[in-house]
C-alpha positions, -999 to 999 in steps of 0.1 A, spaced: -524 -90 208 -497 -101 234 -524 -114 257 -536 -139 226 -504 -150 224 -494 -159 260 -521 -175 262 -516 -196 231 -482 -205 235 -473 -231 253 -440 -245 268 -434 -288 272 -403 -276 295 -424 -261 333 -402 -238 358 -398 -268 379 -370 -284 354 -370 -320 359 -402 -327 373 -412 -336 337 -378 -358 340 -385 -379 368 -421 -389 359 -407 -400 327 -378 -422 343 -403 -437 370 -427 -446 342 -396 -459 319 -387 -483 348 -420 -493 359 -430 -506 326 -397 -523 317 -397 -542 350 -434 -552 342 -420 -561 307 -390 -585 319 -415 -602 342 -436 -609 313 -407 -618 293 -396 -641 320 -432 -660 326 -435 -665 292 -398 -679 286 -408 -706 317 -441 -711 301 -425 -723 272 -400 -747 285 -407 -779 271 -392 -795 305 -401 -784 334 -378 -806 357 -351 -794 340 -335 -755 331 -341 -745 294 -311 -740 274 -302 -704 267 -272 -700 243 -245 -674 233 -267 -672 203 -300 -667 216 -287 -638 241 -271 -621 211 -303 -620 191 -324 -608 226 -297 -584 230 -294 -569 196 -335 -566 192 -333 -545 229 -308 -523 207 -331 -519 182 -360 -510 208 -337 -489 225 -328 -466 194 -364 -465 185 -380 -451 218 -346 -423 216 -362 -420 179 -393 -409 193 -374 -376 214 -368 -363 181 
């Protein structure tokens, strides 16, 4: 009976302790720098002129910055 349930059971946490940990940060920052590039090519794509710097306001960073706080609370959502 023990042998069944060794061989069932099985742990998310391995022996090597943040192994699991490091992949996950690597990955985490991989696709968040491919996602602000993205982010970035769009915003100049959509610049109505292009000899000139779009306008990016107090407002418009508070709005990016308070949907990143809701994406951020999500993902930690998902660890639970």
């Amino acid at each position: 009976m023990s042998d069944i349930e060794e061989a069932g059971s099985y742990d998310l946490v391995d022996d090597s302790g943040t192994n699991w940990k490091t992949k996950v940060l690597i990955i985490g920052a991989v696709s968040g720098a491919l996602v602000g590039l993205g982010a970035a090519y769009l915003f100049i794509q959509n610049s109505e002129d292009d000899t000139q710097a779009p306008e990016f306001t107090a407002g418009k960073g508070l709005r990016i910055g308070v949907l990143l706080l809701g994406l951020v609370r999500n993902v930690s959502d998902l660890a639970s």
